[in-house]
Steps between C-alpha positions, in 0.01 A plus 500: 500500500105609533453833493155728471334604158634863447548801219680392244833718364297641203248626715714681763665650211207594351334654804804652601538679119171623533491594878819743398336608194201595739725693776695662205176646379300564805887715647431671122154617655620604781766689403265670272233554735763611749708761309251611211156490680609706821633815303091519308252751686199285629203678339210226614244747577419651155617650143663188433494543157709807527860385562705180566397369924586283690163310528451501127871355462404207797111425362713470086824347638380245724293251249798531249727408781285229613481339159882546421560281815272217418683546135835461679406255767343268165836551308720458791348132503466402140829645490650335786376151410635512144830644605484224812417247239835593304755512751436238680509244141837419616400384816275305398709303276736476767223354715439266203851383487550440873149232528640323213835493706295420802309185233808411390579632197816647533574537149285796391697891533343811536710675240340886559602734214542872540731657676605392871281676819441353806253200314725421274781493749270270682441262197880461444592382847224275463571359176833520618396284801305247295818436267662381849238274600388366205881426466581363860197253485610339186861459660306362764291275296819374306689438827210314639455301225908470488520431861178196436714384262870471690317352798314229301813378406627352789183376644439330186856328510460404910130352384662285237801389757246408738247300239849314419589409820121376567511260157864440553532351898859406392597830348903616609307698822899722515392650147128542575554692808790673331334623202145631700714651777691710162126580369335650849824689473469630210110600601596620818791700382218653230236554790782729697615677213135611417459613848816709455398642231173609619628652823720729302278582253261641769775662666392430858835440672706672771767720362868543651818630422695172297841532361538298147811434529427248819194396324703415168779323701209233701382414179804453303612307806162262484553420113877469517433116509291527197766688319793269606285195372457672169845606505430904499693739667278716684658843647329786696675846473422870556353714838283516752160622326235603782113479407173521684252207517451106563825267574339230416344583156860696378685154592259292300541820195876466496500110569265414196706753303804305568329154469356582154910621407617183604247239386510676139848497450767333289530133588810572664742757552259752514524821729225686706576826631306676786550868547396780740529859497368792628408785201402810620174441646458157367588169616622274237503118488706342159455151414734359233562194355618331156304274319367467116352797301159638579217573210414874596162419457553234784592724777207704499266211634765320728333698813130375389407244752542141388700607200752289417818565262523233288812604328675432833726295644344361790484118666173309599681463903392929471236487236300776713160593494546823254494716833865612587519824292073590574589510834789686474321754316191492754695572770711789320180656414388497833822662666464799231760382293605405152594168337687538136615147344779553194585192285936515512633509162730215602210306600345465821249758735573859682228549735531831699278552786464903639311571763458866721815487772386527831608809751557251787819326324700833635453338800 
């Protein structure tokens, strides 16, 4: 934005400093000349040498007055400009800070010392705010390079299949179609999840009262397949458990919470438990399910998109894109609530889901 040459700060400070300075002394003079002048005999025509006048009082008073005003008006602005100069040091490394922001450089901090006023409440929120940024753009860097990286894949693998199929006329055309149409799954099912993810990380959706209980039952009912072929029992207890925001995004929340329980189960003969329950002024969603032990230091990063955990058990027919559990978070985050993941002592995952029960589930 343009805008026209003007003062700077320091200046209007300084002015300001010394134009007080000035009214402060020229009130002093009149108050004097008011209230000590007025009560003195005026004696102008003669003996004036005799006793204390008025016009001897003006004709001495009125040069010394004049000079003690330039004095103050002089001060006021040497003064002002120095004091200027050192209050507003903190601004200007603040301004400092923000063009390297603006350049960029989103590593440097302001860091004022002293203790806090309004400056230094200033630099705080804004250091504060550059920790954020400097953090969400290198998630976002990662991701993007993440996200080049899971979608390179299966392009790469339908470009091979294809370069085959030209060089090899009499290739088996059943398992050349059959493998591409399993890659431009796998990229379109990557493409969609990425697009979830970054709707609910900006939050823009249309909020409504959703029970959790329906919402857990639909997606237990959509992977009960799954878990018969894998031969896990999957139940869904508890409540109704009323909350405020998108249908659509909770379903996919408690549907990759349950997928991720049963693809990372035991073999077989495994369990996966869904839970709901209203808790005060929380809505709760549990997801439980059996399965090997858990490094603690593992669980920590299983909501980092395109994490993987390695330690287990999952089968290349659900080999995922390292998504399930970011977007869970993502969308958690944007309904206000919290996502804690515990490691079982038996083996296998708790993930509990709380988010801020909605008023219109009285209804």
């Amino acid at each position: 934005m343009r805008r026209r040459p003007g003062l700077s700060v320091r200046l209007k400070l300084t002015l300001s400093y010394a134009g007080f300075l000035a009214v402060a002394g020229a009130l002093l003079l009149a108050v004097v000349w008011g209230f000590l002048l007025r009560y003195v005999p005026d004696n102008s025509q003669g003996l004036l040498g005799v006793s204390p006048n008025r016009y001897l009082l003006v004709h001495t008073f009125a040069p010394a007055a004049a000079v003690a005003m330039a004095f103050l008006l002089v001060f006021g602005l040497v003064g002002g400009w120095v004091l200027a100069r050192r209050m507003l040091a903190p601004l200007t490394r603040i301004t400092a800070a923000a063009r390297g922001a603006g350049d960029g450089s989103l590593s440097h901090r302001i860091r004022l010392e002293g203790r806090r006023d309004e400056f230094r409440e200033l630099a705080d929120a804004f250091d504060g705010m550059l920790d954020r940024l400097e953090s969400h753009v290198a998630e976002e860097r990662r991701f993007a390079a993440n996200a080049s990286h899971e979608l390179r894949t299966p392009l790469a693998i339908s470009q091979t299949l294809l370069d085959l199929a030209r060089e090899d006329p009499a290739r088996d055309r059943e398992d050349l179609l059959a493998r591409l149409r399993t890659a431009n799954t796998r990229a379109i099912d990557l493409t969609e999840a990425l697009l979830l993810l970054s709707r609910s990380d900006r939050g823009t959706f249309a909020r409504e009262a959703v029970d959790l209980s329906l919402v857990a039952e639909e997606a237990a009912e959509t992977l009960l397949p799954l878990a018969e072929r894998r031969g896990i029992a999957l139940d869904v207890t508890g409540g109704a458990a009323w909350t405020g925001g998108s249908a659509e995004l909770l379903l996919r929340m408690v549907t990759n919470l349950v997928q991720n329980a049963v693809v990372h189960n035991l073999p077989a003969g495994g369990t996966v438990t869904v839970h709901t329950a209203a808790e005060g002024d929380t809505s709760v969603v549990r997801v439980e399910n059996t399965g090997p032990p858990l490094p603690p230091e593992l669980v920590p990063t299983l909501t980092e998109p395109f994490r993987r955990g390695t330690d287990r058990v999952r089968t290349d027919e659900h080999a995922g894109a390292g998504l399930g559990l970011a977007i869970v978070h993502s969308v958690v985050r944007a309904h206000g609530g919290t996502l804690d993941l515990v490691p079982r002592p038996a083996g296998g995952l708790l993930a509990t889901v709380r988010l801020p029960a909605s008023p219109d589930g009285a209804r």
